[in-house]
Phi, psi and omega in degrees: 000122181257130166345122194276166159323342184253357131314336175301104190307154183259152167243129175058006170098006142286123198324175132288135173260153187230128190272141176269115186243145172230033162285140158074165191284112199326111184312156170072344171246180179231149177269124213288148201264136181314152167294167182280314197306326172308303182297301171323292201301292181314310171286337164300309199288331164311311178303306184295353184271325163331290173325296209301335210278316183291304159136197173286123173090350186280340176289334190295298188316315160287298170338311180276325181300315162315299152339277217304298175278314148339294186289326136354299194276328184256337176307303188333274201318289199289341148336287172333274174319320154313292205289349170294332197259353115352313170267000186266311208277330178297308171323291162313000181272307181267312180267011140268342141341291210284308197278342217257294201271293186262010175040051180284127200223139203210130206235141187095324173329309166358284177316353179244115178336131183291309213244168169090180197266160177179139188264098178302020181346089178241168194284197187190126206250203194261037198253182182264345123021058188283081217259316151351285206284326183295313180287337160271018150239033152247354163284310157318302210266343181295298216271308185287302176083035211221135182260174156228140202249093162296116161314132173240139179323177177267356211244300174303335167294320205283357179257134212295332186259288174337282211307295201295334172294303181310317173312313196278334182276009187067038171251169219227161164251153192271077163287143208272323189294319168327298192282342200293301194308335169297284177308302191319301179350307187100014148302146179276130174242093178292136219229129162236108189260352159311132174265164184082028184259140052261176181283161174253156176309309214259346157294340183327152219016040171241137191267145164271191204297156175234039163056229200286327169093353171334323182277008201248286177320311187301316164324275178313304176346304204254325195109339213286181166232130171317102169246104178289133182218118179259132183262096204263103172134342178277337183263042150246300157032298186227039185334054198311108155301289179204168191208147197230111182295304189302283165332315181294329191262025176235333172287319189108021197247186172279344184192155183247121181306167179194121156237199176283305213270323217224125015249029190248025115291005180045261150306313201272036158261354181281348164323070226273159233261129185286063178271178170282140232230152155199140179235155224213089146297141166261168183292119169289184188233129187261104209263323184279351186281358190239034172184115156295166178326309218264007152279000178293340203260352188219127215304311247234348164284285181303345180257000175264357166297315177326280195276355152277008152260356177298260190346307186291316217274323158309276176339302175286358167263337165286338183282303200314314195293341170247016167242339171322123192268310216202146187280324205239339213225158201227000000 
């Protein structure tokens, strides 16, 4: 109960005024609840002092900024994500090739250094394809525990979908500064050097010509040592009837292929045909203990490494072709 003024001690022989405090709710009562207009009225003088506090325009100004960067931020993310799932399906893609389709089994790996730099050589049937260099370097990396970089033509690099797919799955296109540069690393580089390709169905399995020998110079160049690998089951794949340069090269390809299925089955003659796959490494060739660098310069060295790795790798396709049990079946 509070004390009337004539209650009040006196000071100095003047009553005391007695102070009142009204902070906090009164025990026993309740605080009466504000109007919606009160709260409107409160929250409006709130706002403007934010604003005065920001200044003119700064709230509009974090708002675009805000913006600005939220789209910034999800273009990124969705880019991205385009491009994972692009290099995700190709990859599922070449390894279901590999478990599924051609059921490729591979013999021999052993022989290919686990570390360091070193040059696959394998043959090439009849597809536009590198379909080869791709199933030995997931064969490589099961059994090996090793990545390998398949060289792809230049006409396949230069293509805006293809090329970048191909990129992603880690194929180069073979520029000698490329591959020079692979090696120093100490990477594996799958190389198919045959010319005139694709093969027509009756060459099949006889390796042709390697032209010029470029992986023969880089070797000796480089140091690297030479692993010949024969690939049995790939040149059925794609039966090249016949092939017409000239159509292909008004299309952008080096040649247009003519098979049973394609093109008069159409897309889905590009399908390539499920036969059984094996693939057969040789003993390498220790290339820098036969040739110092400076054999690089000279034609009549390279070309005869050139042609004693021609030689081996025919000699390992004929061996794959008498361990071949079934052309389809395994």
């Amino acid at each position: 109960m509070a004390k009337s003024d004539g209650d009040a001690p006196e000071r100095d022989g003047q009553p005391a005024l007695l102070r009142v405090y009204r902070g906090g709710r009164a025990r026993g009562g309740r605080r009466r609840p504000a109007s919606p207009e009160e709260v409107a009225r409160r929250l409006s003088a709130l706002e403007r002092r934010v604003e005065r506090a920001l200044g003119p325009g700064a709230a509009e100004d974090a708002d675009e900024r805000l913006g600005r960067l939220a789209d910034r931020t999800l273009s990124a993310f969705a880019s991205a994500r385009r491009i994972d799932l692009g290099q995700d399906v190709a990859v599922a893609l070449v390894d279901a090739l590999y478990r599924f389709w051609w059921r490729v089994d591979a013999a021999g790996l052993e022989r290919v250094p686990a570390t360091g730099a070193v040059i696959l050589v394998t043959n090439r049937g009849g597809a536009l394809l590198p379909y080869e260099g791709l199933m030995l370097q997931v064969a490589l990396a099961a059994r090996r525990g090793r990545s390998a970089r398949p060289v792809v033509d230049d006409w396949l690099g230069r293509l805006p979908l293809l090329g970048t797919a191909l990129a992603g799955l880690g194929g180069v296109r073979g520029t000698p500064g490329r591959l020079r540069r692979l090696l120093a690393d100490g990477e594996a580089v799958i190389v198919a050097p045959e010319a005139g390709q694709p093969k027509r169905f009756s060459q099949r399995y006889r390796v042709g010509s390697f032209g010029r020998g470029g992986f023969a110079r880089l070797a000796i160049e480089t140091g690297a040592p030479i692993v010949p690998v024969a690939v049995i089951g790939a040149e059925e794949i794609h039966p090249v009837l016949a092939r017409f340069d000239l159509p292909g090269r008004l299309l952008g390809l080096p040649t247009l292929p003519i098979t049973p299925t394609f093109p008069w089955l159409g897309l889905a003659g590009l399908v390539p045909l499920p036969t059984k796959w094996l693939l057969l490494a040789g003993e390498p060739v220790d290339v820098a203990a036969r040739h110092p660098a400076a054999d690089a310069d000279d034609a009549a060295a390279v070309g005869r490494l050139r042609d004693q790795m021609r030689e081996r790798l025919q000699a390992l396709v004929l061996e794959g072709l008498r361990r071949r049990r079934s052309l389809f079946l395994g």
